[in-house]
mmCIF file of the N, C-alpha and C atoms, coordinates in Angstrom:
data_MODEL
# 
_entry.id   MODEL 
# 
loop_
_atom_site.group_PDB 
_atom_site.id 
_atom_site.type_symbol 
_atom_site.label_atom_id 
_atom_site.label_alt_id 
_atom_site.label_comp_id 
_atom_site.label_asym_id 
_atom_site.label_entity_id 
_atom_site.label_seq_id 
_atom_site.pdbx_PDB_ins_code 
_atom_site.Cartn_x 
_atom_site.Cartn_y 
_atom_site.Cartn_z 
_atom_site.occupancy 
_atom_site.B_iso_or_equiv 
_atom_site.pdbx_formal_charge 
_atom_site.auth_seq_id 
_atom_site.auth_comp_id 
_atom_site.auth_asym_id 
_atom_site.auth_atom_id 
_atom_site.pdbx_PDB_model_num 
ATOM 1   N N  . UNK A 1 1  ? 34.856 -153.296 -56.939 1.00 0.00 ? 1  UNK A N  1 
ATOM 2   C CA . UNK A 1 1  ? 35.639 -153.400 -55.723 1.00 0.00 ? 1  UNK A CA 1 
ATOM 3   C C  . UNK A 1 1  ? 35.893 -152.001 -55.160 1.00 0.00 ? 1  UNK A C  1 
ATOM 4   N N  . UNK A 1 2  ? 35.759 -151.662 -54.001 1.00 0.00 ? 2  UNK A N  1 
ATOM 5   C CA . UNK A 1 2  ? 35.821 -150.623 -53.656 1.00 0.00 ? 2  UNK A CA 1 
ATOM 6   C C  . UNK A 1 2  ? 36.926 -150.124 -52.684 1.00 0.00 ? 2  UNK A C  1 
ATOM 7   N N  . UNK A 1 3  ? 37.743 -149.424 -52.740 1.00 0.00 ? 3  UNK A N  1 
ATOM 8   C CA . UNK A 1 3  ? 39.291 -149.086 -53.166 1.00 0.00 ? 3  UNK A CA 1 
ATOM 9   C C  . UNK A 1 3  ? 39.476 -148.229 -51.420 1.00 0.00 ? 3  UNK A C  1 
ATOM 10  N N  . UNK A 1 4  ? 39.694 -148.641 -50.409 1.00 0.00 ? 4  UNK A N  1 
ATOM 11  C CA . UNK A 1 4  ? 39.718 -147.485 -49.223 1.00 0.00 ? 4  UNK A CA 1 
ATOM 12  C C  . UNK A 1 4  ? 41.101 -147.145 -49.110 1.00 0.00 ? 4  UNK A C  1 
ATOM 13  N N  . UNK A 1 5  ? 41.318 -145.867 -49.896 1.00 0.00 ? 5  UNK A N  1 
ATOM 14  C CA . UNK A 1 5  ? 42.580 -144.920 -49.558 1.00 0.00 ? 5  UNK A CA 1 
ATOM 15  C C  . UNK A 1 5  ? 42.931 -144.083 -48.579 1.00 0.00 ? 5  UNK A C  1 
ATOM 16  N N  . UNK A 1 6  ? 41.583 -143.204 -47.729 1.00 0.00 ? 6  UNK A N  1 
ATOM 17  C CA . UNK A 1 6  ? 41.884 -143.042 -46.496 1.00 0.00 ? 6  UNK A CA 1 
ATOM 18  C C  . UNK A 1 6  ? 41.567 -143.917 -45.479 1.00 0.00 ? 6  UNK A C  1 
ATOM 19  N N  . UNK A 1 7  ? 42.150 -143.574 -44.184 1.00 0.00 ? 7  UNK A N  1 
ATOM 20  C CA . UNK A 1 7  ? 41.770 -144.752 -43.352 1.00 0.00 ? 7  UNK A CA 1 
ATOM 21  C C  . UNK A 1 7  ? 41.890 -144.141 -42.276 1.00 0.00 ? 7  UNK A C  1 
ATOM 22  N N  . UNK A 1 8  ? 41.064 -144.145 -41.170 1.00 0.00 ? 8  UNK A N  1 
ATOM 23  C CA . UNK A 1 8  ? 40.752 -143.754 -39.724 1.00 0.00 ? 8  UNK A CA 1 
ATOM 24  C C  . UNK A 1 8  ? 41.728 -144.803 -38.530 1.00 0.00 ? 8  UNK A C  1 
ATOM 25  N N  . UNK A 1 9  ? 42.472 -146.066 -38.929 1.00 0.00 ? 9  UNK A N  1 
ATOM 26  C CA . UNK A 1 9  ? 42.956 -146.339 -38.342 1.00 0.00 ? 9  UNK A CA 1 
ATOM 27  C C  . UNK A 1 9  ? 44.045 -145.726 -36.864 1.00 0.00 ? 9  UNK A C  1 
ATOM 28  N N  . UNK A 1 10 ? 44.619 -144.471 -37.314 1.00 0.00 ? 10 UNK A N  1 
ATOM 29  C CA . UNK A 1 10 ? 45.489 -144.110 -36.477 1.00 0.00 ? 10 UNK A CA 1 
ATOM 30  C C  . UNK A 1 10 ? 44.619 -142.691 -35.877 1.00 0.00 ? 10 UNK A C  1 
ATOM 31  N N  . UNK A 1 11 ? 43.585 -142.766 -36.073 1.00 0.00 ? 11 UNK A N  1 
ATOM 32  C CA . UNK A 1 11 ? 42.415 -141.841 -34.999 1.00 0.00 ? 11 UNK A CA 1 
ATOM 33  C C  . UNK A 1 11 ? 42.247 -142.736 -33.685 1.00 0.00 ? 11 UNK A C  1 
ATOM 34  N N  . UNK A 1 12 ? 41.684 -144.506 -34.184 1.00 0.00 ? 12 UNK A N  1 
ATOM 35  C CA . UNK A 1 12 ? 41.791 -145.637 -32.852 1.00 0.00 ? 12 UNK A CA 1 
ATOM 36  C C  . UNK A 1 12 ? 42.854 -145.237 -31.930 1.00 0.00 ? 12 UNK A C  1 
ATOM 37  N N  . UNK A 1 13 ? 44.176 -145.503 -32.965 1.00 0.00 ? 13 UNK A N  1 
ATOM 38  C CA . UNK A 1 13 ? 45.257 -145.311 -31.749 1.00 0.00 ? 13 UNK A CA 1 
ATOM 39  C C  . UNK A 1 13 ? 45.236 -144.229 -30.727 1.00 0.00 ? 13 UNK A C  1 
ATOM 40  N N  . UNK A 1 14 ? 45.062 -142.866 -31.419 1.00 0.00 ? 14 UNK A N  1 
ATOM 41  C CA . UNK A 1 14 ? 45.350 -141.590 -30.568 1.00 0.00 ? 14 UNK A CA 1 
ATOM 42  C C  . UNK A 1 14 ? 44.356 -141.624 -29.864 1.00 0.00 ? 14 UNK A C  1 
ATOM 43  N N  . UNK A 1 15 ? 42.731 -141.927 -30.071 1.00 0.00 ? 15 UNK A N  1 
ATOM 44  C CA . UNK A 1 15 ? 41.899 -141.915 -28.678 1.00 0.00 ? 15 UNK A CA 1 
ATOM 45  C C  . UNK A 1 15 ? 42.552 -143.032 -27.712 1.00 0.00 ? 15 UNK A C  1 
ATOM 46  N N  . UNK A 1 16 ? 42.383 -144.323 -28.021 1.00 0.00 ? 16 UNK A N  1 
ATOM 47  C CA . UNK A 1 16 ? 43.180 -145.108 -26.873 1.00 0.00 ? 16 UNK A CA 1 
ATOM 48  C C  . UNK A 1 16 ? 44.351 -144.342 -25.838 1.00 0.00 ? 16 UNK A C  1 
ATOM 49  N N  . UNK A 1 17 ? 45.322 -143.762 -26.672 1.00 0.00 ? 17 UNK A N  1 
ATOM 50  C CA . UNK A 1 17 ? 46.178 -143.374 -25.701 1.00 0.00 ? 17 UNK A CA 1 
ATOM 51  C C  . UNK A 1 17 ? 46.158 -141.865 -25.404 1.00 0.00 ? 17 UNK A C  1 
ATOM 52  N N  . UNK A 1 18 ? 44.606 -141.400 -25.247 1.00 0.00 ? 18 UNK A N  1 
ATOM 53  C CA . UNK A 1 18 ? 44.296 -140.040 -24.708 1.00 0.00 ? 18 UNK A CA 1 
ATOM 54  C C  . UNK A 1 18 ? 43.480 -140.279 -23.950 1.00 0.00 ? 18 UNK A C  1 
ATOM 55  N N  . UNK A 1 19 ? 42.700 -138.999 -23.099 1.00 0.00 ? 19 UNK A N  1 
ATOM 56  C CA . UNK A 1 19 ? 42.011 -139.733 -21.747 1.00 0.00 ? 19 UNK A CA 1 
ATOM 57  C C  . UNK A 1 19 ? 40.722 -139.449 -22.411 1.00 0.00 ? 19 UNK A C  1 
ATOM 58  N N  . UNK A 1 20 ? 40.149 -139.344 -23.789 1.00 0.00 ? 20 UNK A N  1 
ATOM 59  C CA . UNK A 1 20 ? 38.868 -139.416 -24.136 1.00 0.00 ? 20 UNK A CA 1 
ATOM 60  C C  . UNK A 1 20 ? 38.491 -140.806 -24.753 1.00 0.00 ? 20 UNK A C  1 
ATOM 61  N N  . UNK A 1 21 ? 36.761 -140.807 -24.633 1.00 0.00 ? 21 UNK A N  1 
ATOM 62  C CA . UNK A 1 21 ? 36.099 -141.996 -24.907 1.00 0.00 ? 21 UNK A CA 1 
ATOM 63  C C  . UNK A 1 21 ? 35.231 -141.825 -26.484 1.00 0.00 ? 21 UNK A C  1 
ATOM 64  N N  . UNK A 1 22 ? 35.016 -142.628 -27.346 1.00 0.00 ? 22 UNK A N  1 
ATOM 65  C CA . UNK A 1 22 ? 33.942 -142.257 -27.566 1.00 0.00 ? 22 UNK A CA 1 
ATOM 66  C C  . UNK A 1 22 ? 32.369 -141.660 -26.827 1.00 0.00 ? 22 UNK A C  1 
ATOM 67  N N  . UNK A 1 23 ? 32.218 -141.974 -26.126 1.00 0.00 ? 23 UNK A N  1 
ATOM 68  C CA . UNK A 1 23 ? 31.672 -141.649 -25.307 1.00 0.00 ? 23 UNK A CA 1 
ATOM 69  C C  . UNK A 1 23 ? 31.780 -139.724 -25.096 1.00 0.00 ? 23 UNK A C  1 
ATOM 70  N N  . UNK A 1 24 ? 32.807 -139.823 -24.147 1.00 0.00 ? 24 UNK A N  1 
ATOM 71  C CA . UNK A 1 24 ? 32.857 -138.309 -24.324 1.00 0.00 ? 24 UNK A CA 1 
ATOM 72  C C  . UNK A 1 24 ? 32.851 -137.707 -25.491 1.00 0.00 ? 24 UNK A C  1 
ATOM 73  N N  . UNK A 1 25 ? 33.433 -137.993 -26.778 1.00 0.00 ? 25 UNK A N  1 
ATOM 74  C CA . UNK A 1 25 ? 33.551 -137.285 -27.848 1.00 0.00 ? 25 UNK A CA 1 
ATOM 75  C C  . UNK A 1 25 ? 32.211 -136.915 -28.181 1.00 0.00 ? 25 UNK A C  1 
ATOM 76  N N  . UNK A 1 26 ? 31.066 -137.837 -27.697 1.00 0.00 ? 26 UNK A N  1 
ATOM 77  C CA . UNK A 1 26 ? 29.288 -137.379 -28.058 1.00 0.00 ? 26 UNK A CA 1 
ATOM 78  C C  . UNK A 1 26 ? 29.247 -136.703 -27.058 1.00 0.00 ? 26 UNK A C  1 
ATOM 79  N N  . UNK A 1 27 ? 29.684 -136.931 -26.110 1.00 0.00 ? 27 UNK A N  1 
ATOM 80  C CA . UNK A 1 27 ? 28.674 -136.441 -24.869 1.00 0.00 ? 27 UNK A CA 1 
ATOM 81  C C  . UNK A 1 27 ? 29.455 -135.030 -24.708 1.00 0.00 ? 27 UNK A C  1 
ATOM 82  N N  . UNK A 1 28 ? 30.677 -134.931 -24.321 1.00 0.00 ? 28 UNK A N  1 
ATOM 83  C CA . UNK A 1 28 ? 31.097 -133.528 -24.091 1.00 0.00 ? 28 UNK A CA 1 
ATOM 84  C C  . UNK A 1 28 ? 31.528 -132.743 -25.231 1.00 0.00 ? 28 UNK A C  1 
ATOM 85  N N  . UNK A 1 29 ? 31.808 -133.087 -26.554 1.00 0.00 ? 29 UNK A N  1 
ATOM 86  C CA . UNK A 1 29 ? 32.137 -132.345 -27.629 1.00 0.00 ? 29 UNK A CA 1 
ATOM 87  C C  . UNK A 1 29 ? 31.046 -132.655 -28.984 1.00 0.00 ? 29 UNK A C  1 
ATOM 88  N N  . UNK A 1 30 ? 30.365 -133.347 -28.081 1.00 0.00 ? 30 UNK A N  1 
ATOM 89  C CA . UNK A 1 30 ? 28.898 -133.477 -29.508 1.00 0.00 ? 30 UNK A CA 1 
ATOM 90  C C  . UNK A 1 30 ? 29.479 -133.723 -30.412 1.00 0.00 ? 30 UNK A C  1 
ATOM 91  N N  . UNK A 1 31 ? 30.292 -134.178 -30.914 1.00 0.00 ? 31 UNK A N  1 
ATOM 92  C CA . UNK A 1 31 ? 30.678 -135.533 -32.219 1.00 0.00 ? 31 UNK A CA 1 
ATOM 93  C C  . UNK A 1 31 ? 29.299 -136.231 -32.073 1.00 0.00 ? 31 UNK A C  1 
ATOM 94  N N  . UNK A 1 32 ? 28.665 -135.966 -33.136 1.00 0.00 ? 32 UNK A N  1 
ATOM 95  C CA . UNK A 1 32 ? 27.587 -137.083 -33.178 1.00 0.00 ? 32 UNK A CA 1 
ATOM 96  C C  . UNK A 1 32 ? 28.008 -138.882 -33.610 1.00 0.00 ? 32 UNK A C  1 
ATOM 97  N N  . UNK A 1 33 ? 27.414 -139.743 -33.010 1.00 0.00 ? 33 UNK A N  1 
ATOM 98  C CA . UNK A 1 33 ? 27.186 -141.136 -33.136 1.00 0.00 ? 33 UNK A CA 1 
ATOM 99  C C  . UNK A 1 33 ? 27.781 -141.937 -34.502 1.00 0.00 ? 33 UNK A C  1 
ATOM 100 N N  . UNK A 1 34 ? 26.903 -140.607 -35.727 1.00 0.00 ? 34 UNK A N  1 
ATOM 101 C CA . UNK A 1 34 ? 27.018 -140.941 -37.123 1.00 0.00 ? 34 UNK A CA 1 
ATOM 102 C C  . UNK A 1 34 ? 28.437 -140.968 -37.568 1.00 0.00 ? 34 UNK A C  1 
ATOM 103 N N  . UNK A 1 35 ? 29.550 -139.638 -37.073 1.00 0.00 ? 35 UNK A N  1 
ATOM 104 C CA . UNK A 1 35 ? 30.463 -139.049 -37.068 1.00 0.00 ? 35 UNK A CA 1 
ATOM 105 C C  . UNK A 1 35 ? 31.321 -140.820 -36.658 1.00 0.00 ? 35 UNK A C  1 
ATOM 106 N N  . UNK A 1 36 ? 30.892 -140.949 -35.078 1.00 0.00 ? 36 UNK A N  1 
ATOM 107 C CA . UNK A 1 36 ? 31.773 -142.118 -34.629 1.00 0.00 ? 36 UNK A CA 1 
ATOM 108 C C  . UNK A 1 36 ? 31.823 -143.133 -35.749 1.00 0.00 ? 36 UNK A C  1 
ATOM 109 N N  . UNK A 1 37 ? 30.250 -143.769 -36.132 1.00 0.00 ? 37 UNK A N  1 
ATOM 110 C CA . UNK A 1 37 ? 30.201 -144.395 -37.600 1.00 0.00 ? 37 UNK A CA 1 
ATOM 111 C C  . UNK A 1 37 ? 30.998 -144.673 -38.319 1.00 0.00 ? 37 UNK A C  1 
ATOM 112 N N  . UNK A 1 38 ? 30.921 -143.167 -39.035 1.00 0.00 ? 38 UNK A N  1 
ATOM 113 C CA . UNK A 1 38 ? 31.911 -143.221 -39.922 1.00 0.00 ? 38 UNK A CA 1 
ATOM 114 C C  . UNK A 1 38 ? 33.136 -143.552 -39.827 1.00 0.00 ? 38 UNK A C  1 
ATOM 115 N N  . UNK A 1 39 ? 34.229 -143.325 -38.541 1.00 0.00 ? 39 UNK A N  1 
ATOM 116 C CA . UNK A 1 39 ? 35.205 -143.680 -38.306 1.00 0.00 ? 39 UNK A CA 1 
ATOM 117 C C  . UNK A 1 39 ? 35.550 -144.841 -38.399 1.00 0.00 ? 39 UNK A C  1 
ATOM 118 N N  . UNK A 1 40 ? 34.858 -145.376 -37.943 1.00 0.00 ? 40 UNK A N  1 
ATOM 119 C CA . UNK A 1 40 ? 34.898 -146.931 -37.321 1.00 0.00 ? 40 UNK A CA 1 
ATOM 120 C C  . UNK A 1 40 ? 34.732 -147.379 -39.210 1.00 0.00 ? 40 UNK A C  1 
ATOM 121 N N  . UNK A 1 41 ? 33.850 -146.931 -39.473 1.00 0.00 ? 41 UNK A N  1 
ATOM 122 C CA . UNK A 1 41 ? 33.899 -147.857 -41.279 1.00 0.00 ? 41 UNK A CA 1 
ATOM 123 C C  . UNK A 1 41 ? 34.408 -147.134 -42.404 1.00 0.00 ? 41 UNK A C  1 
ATOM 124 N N  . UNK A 1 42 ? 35.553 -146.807 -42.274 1.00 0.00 ? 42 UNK A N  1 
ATOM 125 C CA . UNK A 1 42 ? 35.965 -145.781 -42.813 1.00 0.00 ? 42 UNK A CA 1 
ATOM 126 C C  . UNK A 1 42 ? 35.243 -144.992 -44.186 1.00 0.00 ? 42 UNK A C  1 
ATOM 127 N N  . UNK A 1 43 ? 34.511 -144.389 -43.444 1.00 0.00 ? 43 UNK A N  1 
ATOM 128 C CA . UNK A 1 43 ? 33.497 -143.495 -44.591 1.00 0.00 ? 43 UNK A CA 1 
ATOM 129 C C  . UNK A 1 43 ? 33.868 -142.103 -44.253 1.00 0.00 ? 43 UNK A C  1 
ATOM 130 N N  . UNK A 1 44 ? 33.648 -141.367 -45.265 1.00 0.00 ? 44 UNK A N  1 
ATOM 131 C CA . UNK A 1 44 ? 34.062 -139.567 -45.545 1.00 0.00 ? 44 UNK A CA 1 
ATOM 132 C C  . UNK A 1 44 ? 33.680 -138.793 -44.415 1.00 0.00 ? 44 UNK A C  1 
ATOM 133 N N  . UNK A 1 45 ? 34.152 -138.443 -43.892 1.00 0.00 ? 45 UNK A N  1 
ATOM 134 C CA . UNK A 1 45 ? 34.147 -137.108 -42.862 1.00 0.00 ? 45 UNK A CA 1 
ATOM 135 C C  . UNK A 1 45 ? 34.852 -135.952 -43.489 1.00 0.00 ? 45 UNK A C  1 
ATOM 136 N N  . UNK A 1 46 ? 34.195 -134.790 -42.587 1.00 0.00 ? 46 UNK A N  1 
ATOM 137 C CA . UNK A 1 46 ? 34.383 -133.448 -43.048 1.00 0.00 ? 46 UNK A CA 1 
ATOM 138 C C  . UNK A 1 46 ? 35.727 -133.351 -42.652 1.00 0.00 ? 46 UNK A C  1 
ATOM 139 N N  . UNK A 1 47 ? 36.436 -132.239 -43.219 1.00 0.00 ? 47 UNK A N  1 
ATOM 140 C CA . UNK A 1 47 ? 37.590 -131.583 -42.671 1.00 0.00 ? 47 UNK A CA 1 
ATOM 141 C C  . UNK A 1 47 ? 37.209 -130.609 -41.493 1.00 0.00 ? 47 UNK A C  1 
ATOM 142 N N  . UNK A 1 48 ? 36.075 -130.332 -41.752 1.00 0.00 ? 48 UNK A N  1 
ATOM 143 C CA . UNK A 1 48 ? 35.540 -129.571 -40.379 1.00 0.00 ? 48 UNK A CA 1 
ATOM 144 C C  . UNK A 1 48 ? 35.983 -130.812 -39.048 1.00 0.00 ? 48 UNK A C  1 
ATOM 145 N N  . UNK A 1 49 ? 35.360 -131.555 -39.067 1.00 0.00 ? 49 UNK A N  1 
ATOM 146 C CA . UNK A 1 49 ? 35.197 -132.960 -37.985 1.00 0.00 ? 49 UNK A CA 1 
ATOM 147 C C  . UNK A 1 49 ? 36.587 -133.044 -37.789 1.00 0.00 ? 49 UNK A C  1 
ATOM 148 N N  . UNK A 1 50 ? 37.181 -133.292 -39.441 1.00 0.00 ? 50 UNK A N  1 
ATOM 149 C CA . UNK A 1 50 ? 38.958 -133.825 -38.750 1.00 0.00 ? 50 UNK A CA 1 
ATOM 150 C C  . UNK A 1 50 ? 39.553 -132.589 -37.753 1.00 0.00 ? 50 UNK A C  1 
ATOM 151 N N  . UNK A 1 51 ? 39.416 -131.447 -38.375 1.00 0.00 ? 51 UNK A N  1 
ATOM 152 C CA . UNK A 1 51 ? 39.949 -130.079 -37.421 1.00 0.00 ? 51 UNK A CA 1 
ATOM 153 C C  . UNK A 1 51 ? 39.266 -130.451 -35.895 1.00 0.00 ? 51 UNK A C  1 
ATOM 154 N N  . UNK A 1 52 ? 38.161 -130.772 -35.845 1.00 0.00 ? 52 UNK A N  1 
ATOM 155 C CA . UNK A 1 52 ? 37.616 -130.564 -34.191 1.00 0.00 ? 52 UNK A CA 1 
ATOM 156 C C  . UNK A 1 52 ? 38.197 -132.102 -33.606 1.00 0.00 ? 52 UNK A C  1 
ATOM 157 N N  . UNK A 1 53 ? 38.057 -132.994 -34.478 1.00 0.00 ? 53 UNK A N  1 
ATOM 158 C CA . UNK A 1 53 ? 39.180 -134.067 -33.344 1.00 0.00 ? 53 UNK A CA 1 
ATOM 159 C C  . UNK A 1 53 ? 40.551 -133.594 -32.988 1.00 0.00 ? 53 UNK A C  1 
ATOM 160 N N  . UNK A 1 54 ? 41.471 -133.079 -33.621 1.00 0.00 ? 54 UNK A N  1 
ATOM 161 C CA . UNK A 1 54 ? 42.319 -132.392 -34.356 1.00 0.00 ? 54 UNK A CA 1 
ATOM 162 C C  . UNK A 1 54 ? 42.535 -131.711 -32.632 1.00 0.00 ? 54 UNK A C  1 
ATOM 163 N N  . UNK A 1 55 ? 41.967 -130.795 -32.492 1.00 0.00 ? 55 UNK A N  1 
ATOM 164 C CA . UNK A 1 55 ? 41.799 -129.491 -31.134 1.00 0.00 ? 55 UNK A CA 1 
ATOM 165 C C  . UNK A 1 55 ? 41.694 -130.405 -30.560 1.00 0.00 ? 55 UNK A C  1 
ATOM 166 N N  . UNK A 1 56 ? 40.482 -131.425 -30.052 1.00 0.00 ? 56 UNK A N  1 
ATOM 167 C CA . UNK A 1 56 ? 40.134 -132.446 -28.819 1.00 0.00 ? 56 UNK A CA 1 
ATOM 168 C C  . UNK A 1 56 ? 41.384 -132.656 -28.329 1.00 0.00 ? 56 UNK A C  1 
ATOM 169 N N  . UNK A 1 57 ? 41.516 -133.809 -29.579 1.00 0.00 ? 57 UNK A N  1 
ATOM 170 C CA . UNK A 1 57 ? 42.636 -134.772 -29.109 1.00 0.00 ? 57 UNK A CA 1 
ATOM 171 C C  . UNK A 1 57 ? 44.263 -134.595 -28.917 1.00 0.00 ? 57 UNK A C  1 
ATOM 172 N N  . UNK A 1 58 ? 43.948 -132.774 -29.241 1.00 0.00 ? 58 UNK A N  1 
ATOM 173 C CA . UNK A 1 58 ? 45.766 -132.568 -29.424 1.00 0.00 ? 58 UNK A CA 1 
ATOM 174 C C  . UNK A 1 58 ? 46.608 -133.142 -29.929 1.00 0.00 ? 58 UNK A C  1 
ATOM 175 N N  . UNK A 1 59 ? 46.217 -133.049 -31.376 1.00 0.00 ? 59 UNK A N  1 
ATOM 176 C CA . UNK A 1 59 ? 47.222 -133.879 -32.530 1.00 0.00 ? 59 UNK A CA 1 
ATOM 177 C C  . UNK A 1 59 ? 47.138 -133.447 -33.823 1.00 0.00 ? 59 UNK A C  1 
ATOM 178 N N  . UNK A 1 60 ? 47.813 -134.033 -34.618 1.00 0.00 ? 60 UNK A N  1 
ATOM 179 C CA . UNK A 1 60 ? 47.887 -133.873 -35.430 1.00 0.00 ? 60 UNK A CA 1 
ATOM 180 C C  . UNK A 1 60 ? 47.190 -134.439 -36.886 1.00 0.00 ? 60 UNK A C  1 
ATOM 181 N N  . UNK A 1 61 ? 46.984 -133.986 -37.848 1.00 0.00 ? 61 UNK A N  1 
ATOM 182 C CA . UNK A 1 61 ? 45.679 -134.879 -39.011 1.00 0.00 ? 61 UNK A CA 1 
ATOM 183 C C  . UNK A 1 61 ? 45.989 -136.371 -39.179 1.00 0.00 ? 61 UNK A C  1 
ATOM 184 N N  . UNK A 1 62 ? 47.838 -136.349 -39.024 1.00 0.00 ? 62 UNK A N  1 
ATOM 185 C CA . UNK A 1 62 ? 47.951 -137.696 -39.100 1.00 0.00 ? 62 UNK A CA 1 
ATOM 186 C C  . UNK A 1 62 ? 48.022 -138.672 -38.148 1.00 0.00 ? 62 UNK A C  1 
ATOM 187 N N  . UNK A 1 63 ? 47.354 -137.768 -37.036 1.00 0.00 ? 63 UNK A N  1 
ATOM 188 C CA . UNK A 1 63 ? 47.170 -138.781 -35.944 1.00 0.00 ? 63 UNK A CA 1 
ATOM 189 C C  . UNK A 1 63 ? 45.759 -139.462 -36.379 1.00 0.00 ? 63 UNK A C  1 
ATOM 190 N N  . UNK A 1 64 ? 45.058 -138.603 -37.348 1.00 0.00 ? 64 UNK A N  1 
ATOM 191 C CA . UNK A 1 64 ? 43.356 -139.096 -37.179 1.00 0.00 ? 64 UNK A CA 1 
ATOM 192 C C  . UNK A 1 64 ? 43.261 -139.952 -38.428 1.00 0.00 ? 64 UNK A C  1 
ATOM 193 N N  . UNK A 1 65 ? 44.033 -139.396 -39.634 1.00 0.00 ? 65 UNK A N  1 
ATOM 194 C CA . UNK A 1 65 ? 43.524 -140.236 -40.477 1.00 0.00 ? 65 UNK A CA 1 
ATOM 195 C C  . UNK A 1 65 ? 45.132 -140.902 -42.007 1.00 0.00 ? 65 UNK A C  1 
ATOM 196 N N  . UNK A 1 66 ? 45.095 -141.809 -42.423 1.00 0.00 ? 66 UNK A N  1 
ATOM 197 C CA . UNK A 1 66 ? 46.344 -141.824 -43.303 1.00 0.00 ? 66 UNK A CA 1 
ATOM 198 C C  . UNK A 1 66 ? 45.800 -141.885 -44.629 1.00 0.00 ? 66 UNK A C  1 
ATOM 199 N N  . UNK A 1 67 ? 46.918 -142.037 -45.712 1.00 0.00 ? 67 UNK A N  1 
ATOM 200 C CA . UNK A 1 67 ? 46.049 -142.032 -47.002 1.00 0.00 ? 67 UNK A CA 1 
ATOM 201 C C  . UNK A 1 67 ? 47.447 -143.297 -47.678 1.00 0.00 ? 67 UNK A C  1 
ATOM 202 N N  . UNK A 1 68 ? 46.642 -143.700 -48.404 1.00 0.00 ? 68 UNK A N  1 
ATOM 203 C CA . UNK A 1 68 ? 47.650 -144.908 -49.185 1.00 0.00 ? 68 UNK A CA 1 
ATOM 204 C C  . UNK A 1 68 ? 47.008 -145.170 -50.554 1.00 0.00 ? 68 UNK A C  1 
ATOM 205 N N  . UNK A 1 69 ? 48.502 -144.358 -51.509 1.00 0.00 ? 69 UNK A N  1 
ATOM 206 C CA . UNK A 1 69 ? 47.411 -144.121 -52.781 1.00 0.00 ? 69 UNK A CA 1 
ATOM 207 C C  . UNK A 1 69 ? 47.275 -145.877 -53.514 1.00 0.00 ? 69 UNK A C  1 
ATOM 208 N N  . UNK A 1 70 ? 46.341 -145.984 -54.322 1.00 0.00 ? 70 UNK A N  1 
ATOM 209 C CA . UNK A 1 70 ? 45.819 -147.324 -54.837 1.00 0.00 ? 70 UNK A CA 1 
ATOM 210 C C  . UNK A 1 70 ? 46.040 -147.223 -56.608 1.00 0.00 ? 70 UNK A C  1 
ATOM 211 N N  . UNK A 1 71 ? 46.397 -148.081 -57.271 1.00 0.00 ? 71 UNK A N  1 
ATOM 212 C CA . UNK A 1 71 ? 46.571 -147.815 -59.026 1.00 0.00 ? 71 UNK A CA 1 
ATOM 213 C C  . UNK A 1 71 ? 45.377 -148.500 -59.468 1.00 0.00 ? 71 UNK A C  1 
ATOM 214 N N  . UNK A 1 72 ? 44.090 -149.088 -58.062 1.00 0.00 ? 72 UNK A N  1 
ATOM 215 C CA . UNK A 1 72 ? 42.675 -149.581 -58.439 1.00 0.00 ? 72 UNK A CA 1 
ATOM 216 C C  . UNK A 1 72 ? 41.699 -148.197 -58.556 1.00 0.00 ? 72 UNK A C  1 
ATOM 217 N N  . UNK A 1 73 ? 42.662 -147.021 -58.012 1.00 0.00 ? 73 UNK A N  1 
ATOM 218 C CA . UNK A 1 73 ? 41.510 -146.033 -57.677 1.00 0.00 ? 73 UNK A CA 1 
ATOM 219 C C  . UNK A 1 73 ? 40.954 -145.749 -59.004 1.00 0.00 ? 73 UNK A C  1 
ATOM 220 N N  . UNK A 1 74 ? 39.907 -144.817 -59.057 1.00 0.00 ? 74 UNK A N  1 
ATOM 221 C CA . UNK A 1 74 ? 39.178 -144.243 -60.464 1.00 0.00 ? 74 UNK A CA 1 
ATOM 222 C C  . UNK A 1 74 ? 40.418 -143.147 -60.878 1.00 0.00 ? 74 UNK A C  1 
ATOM 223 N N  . UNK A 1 75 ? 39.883 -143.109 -62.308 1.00 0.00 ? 75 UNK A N  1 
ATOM 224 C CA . UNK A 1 75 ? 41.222 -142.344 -63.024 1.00 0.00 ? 75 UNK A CA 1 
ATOM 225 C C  . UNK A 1 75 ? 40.788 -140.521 -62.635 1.00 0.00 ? 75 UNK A C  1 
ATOM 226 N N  . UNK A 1 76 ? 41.543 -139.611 -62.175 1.00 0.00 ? 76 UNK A N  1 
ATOM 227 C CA . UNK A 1 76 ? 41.407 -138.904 -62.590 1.00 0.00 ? 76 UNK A CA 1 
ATOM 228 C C  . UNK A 1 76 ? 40.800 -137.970 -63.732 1.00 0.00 ? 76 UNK A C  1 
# 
């Protein structure tokens, strides 16, 4: 079973209520497609990526991404 502790959910919110699109995020800040991808299914992105949404979108990390620890995760 595979355990998703971070989550891109509150990245959705902050683009919705900013005046960027996905769209623009490829087209005028070259976020590549894959990048959008990942968001959308919450798969690993760089901290590089989180910093440049981060500047875009004028916010903050926890606007882009949350973490919710799990006692399913792998042990340390």
């Amino acid at each position: 079973m595979c355990v998703l502790l971070i989550n891109y959910s509150p990245f959705w919110n902050t683009l919705r209520s900013s005046n960027e699109t996905t769209y623009t995020l490829i087209k005028n800040y070259h976020i590549s497609s894959a990048t959008i991808d990942k968001l959308r299914n919450n798969k690993p992105i760089t901290t590089t990526t989180i910093n440049d949404l981060c500047r875009i979108l004028d916010c903050d990390v926890k606007d882009i991404a949350s973490y919710s620890p799990s006692d399913a995760d792998q042990a340390l």
